[in-house]
C-alpha positions as CSV (number, residue, x, y, z in Angstrom):
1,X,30.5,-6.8,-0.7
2,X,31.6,-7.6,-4.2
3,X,33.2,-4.8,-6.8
4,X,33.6,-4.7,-10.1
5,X,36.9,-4.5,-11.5
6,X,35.9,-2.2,-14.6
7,X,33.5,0.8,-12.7
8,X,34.9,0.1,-9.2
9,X,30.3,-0.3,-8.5
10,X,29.8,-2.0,-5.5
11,X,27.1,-4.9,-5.0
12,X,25.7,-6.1,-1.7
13,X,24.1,-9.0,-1.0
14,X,20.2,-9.9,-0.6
15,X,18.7,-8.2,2.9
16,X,21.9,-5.5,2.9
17,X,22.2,-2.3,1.1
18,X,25.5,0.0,0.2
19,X,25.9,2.7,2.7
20,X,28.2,5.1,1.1
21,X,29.6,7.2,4.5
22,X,30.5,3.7,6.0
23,X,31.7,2.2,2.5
24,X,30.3,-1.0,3.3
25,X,27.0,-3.3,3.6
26,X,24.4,-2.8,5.8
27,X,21.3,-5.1,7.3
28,X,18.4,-3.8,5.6
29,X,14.8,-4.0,8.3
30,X,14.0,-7.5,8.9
31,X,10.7,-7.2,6.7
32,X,12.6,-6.3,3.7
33,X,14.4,-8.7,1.1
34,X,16.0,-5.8,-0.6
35,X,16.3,-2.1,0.0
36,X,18.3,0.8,0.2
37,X,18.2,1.6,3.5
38,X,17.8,0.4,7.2
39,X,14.0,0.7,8.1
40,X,10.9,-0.8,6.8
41,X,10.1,2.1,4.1
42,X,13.5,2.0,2.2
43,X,12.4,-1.5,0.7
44,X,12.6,-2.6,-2.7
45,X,10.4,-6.0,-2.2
46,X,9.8,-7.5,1.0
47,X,10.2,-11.2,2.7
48,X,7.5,-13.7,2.7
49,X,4.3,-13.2,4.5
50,X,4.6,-9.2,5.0
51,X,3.0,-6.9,2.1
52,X,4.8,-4.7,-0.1
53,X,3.1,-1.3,-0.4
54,X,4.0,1.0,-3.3
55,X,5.7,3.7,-1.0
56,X,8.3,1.0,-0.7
57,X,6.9,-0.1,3.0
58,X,6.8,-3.2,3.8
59,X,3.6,-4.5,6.5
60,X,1.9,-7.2,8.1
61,X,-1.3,-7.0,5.8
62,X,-2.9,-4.8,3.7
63,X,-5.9,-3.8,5.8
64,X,-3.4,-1.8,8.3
65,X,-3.7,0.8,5.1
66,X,-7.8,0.6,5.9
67,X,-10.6,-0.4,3.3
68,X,-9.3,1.8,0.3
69,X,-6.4,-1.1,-0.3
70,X,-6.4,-4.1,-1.7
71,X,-4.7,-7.3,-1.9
72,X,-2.6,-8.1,-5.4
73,X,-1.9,-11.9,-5.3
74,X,0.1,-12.1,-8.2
75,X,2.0,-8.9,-7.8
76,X,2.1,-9.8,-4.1
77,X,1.9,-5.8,-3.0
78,X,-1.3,-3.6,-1.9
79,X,-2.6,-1.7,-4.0
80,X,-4.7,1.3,-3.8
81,X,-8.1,0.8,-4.8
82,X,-9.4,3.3,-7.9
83,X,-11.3,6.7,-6.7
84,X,-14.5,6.4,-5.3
85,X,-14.6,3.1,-4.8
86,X,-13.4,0.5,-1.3
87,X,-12.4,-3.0,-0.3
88,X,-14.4,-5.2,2.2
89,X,-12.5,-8.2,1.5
90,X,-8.8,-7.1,0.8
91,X,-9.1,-8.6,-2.7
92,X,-11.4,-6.8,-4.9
93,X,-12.7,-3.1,-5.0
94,X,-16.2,-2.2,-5.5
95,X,-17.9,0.8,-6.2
96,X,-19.2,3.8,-3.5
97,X,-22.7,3.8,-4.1
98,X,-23.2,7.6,-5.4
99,X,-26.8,9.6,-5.1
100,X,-29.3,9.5,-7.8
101,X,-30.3,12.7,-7.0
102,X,-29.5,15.5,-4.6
103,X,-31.5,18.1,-3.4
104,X,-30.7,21.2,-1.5
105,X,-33.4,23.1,0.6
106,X,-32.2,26.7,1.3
107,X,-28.7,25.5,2.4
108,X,-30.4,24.5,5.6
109,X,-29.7,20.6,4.7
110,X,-29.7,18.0,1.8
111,X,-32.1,15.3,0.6
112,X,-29.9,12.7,-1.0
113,X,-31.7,9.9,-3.0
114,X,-30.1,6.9,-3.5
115,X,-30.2,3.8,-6.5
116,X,-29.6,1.3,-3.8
117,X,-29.6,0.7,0.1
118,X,-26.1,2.7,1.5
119,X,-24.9,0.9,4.8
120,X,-24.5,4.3,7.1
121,X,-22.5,3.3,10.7
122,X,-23.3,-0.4,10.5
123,X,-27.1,0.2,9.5
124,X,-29.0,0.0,6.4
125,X,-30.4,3.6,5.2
């Protein structure tokens, strides 16, 4: 722990954080390069090969957050894919398809027409 003559601010190093009851530095999770606190959602950036998540989690890979996520190489974080839209290859989000048109009968059910085919449970509709 280093301190600073003027302020009397303390400074851990890398993979530690300041833990104020204890007064000194503490191991931050394994997955974390820097944090500010001891388990894998108080990080601040993470170690190479695990994924930094914007909630400050750090992860094995982005599609344990499912397909709404994506990939940021050059960030090197997941990111949430924008509304309406998914990620089948953890790099790039495309679009929902949406219905052309939509039709309700009598509130008994609804006749949804469509622009393009919609994969529906592994099958082409």
């Amino acid at each position: 722990m280093f301190i600073t003559e003027n302020m009397g601010d303390c400074f851990c190093k890398m993979k530690t954080f300041y833990q104020y009851e204890s007064h000194s530095c503490e191991d931050c999770h394994p997955w974390c390069q820097s944090c500010d606190g001891p388990t894998n959602t108080e990080c601040n950036s993470c170690i190479e090969g695990k994924f930094y998540v914007p909630d400050r989690t750090c992860i094995n890979d982005c599609r344990q957050l499912g397909n709404l996520w994506r990939y940021i190489e050059s960030k090197d974080t997941c990111e949430k894919c924008w509304p309406h839209s998914y990620s089948m290859d953890n790099y790039t989000c495309t679009d929902q398809v949406r219905p052309k048109q939509l039709t309700n009968y009598n509130n008994e059910y609804l006749l949804l027409e469509f622009t393009e085919p919609v994969a529906y449970r592994d099958a082409s509709i």
